[in-house]
TIDO-8967 format. One record per residue (C-alpha): x, y, z. Coordinates in nm, 4 decimals. Each point is the difference from the previous one (the first is absolute). Layout:
<sites>
{xx:X, yy:Y, zz:Z}
...
</sites>
This chain:
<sites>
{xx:0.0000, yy:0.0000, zz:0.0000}
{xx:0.2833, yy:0.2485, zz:0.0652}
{xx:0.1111, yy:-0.0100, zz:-0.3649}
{xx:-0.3645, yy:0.0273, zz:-0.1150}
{xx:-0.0495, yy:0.3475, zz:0.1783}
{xx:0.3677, yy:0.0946, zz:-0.1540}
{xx:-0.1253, yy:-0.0419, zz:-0.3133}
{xx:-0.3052, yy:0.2078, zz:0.0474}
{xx:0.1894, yy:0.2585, zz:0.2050}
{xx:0.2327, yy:-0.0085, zz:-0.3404}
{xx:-0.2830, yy:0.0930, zz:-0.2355}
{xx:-0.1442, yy:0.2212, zz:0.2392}
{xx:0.3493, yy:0.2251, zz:0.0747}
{xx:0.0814, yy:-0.0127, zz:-0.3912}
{xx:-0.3695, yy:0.1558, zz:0.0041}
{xx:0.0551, yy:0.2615, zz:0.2521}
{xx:0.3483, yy:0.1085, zz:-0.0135}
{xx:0.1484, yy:0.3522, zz:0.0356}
{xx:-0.2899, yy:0.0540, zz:0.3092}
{xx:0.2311, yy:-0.0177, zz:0.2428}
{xx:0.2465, yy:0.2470, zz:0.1426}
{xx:0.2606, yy:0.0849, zz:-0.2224}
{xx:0.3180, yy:-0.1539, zz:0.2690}
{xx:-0.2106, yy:-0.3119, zz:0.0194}
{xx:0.0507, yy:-0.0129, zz:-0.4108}
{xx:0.3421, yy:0.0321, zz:0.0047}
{xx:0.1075, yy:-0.2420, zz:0.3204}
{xx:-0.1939, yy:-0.2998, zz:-0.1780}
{xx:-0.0211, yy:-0.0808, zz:-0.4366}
{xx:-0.3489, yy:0.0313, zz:-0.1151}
{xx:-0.1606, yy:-0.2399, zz:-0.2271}
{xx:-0.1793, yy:0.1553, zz:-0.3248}
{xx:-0.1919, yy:-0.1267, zz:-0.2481}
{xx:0.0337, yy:0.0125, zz:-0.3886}
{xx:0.2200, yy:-0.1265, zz:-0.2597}
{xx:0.3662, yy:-0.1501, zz:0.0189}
{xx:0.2671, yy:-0.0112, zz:-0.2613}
{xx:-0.0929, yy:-0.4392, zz:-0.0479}
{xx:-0.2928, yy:0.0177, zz:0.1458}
{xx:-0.3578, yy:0.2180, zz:-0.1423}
{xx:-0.3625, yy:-0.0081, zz:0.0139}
{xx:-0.1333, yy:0.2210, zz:-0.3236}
{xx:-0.3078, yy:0.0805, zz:0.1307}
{xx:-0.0610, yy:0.2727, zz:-0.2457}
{xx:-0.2848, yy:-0.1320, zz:-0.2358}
{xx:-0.1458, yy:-0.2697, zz:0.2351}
{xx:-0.3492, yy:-0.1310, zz:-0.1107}
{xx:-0.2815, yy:-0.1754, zz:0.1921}
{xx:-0.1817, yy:-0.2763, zz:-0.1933}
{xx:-0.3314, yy:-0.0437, zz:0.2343}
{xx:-0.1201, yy:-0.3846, zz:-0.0109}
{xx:-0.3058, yy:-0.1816, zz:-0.0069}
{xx:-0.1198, yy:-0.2189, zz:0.2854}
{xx:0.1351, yy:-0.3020, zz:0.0300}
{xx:-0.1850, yy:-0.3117, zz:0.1182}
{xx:0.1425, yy:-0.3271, zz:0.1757}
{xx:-0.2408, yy:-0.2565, zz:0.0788}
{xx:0.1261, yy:-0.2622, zz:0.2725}
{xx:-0.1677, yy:-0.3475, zz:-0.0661}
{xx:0.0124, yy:-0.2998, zz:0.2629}
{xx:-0.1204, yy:-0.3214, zz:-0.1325}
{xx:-0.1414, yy:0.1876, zz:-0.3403}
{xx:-0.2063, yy:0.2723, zz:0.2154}
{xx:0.0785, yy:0.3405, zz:-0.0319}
{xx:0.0722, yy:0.0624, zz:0.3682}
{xx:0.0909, yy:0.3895, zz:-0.0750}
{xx:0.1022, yy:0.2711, zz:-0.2155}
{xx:0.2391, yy:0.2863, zz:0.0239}
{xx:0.0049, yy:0.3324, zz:-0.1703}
{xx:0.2541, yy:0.2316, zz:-0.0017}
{xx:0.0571, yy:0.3462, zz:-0.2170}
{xx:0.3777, yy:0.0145, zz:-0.1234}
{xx:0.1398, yy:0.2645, zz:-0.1469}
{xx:0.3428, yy:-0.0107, zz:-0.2089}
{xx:0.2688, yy:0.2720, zz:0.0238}
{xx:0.2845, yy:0.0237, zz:-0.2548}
{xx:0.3315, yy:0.1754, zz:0.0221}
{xx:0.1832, yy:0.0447, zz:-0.3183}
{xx:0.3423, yy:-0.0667, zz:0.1191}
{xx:0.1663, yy:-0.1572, zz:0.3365}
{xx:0.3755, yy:-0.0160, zz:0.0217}
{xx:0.1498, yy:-0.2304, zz:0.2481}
{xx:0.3701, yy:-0.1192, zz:0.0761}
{xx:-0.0983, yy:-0.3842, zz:0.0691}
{xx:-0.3431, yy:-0.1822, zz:0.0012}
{xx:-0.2895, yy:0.1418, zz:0.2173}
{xx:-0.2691, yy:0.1208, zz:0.0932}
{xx:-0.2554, yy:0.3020, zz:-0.1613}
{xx:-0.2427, yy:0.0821, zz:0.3510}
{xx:-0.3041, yy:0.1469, zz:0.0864}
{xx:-0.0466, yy:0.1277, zz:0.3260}
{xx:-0.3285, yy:0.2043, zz:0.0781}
{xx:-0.0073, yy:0.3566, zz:0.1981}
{xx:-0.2027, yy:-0.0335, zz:0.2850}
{xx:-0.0704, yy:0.3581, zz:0.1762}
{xx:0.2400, yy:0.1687, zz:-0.1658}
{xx:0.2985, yy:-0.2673, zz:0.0729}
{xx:0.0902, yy:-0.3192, zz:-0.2236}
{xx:-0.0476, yy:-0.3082, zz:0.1927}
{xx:0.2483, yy:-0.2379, zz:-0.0447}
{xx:-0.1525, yy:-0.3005, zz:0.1800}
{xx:-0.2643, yy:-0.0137, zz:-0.3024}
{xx:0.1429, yy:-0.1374, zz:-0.3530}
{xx:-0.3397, yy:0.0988, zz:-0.2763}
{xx:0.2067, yy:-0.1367, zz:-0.3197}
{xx:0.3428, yy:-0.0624, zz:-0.0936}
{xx:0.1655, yy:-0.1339, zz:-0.3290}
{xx:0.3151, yy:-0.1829, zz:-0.0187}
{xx:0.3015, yy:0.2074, zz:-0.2507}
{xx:0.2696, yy:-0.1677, zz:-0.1944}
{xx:0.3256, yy:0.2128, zz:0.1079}
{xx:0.0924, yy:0.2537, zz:-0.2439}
{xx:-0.2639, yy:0.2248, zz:-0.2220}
{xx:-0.3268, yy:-0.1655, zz:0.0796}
{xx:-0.2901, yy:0.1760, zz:-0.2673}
{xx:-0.3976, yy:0.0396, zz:0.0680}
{xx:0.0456, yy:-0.1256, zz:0.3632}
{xx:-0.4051, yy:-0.1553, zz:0.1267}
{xx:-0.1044, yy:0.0306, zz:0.3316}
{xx:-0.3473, yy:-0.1577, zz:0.0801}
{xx:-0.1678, yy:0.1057, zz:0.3115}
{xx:-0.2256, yy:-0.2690, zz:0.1225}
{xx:-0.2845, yy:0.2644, zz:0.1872}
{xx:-0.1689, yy:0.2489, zz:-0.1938}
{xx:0.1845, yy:0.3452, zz:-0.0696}
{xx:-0.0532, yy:0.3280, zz:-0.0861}
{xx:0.1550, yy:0.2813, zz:-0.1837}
{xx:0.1902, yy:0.2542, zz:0.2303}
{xx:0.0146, yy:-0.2788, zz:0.2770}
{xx:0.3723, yy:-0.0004, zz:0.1237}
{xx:0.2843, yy:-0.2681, zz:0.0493}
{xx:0.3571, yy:-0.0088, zz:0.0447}
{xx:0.1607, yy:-0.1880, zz:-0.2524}
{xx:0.3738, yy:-0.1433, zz:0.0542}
{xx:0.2495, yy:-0.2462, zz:-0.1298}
{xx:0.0710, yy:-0.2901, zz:0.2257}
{xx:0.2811, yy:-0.2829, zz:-0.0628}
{xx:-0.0661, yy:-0.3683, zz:-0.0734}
{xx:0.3050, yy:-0.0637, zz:0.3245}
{xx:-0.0529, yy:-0.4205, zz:-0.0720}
{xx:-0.0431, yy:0.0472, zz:-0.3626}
{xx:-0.3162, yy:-0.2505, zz:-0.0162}
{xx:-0.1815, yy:0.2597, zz:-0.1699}
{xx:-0.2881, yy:-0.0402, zz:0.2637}
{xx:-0.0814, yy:0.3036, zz:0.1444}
{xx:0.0645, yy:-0.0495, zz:0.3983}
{xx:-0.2102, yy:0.2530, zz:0.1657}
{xx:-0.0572, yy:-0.1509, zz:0.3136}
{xx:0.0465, yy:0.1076, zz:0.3746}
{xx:0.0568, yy:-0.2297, zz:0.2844}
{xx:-0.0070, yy:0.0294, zz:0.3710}
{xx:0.3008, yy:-0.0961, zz:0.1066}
{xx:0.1613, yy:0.2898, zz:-0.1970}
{xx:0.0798, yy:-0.1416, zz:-0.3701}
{xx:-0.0917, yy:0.2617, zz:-0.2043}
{xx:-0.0650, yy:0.0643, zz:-0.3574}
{xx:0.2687, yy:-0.2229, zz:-0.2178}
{xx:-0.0331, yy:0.1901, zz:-0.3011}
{xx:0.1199, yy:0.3405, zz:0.1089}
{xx:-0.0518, yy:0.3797, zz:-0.1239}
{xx:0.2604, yy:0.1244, zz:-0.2802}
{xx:0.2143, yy:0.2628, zz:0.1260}
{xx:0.2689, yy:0.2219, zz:-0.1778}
{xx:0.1868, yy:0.1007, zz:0.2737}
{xx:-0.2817, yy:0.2218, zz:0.2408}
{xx:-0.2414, yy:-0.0015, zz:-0.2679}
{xx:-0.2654, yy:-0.2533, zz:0.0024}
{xx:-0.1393, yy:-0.0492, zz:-0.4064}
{xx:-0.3340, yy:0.0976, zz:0.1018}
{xx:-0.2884, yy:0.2420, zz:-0.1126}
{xx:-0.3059, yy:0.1223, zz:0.1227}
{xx:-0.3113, yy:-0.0419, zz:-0.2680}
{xx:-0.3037, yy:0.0475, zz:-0.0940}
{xx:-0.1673, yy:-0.1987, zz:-0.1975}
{xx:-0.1456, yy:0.1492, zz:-0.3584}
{xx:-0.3612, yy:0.0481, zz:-0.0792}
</sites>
């Protein structure tokens, strides 16, 4: 659990940073967010593809025993560049503040140049709703994406992309 609130105290000082005193700034390195030099989200030109509903029927014994339906919508980025495999996340904004204990879509990238990037989001979405989107590595190389947080203090295997201070993150909003 303590790496899980690191992560979201991560996100939420790249958020906030520069509100602090000015001899606070300069006795600790802040993390930003944005582009590297081997690393870059082009978010510029981003488009929103909203889905249908989708329906799963579960059947036991040839009965239909129920049926889920779910709005997705697709987002596309027209270019990702990553140093080695990863990760293309979604994290939503929550009051203001990107929560990084919730995952709504991810897509796995080949390293290098990495073209029309999909993410789908499996809950219905809107245009102008917000998310933080960020490159994490594939640390085990499996290409499964290993989002999960356990209580003894294992945290997320397949970790942020830095350059240095700067995490390759943006804030967004998705198109109409």
């Amino acid at each position: 659990m303590f790496k899980k609130r690191n992560l979201s105290y991560i996100l939420s000082l790249a958020i906030w940073v520069g509100s602090g005193p000015a001899n606070a700034a300069e006795s600790k390195p802040q993390i930003t967010m944005g582009n590297g030099t081997a690393n870059a989200i082009n978010v510029d030109g981003l488009t929103r593809q909203a889905g249908g509903a989708i329906a799963s029927e579960v059947r036991v014994d040839g009965t239909a025993v129920s049926t889920l339906r779910a709005n997705t919508t697709a987002i596309t980025f027209p270019a990702v560049k990553i140093a080695a495999a990863g990760w293309l996340v979604l994290h939503p904004v929550i009051d203001g503040r990107p929560d990084g204990d919730i995952v709504s879509g991810f897509a796995y990238l080949d390293a290098g140049q990495n073209d029309n990037v999909t993410i789908q989001i499996q809950h219905p979405a809107s245009g102008g709703d917000k998310y933080l989107v960020m490159l994490h590595s594939d640390v085990d190389k499996d290409r499964v994406f290993d989002f999960v947080f356990v209580e003894d203090g294992i945290n997320v295997e397949d970790t942020a992309v830095f350059e240095g201070n700067r995490m390759i993150a943006h804030m967004i909003s998705l198109p109409e």
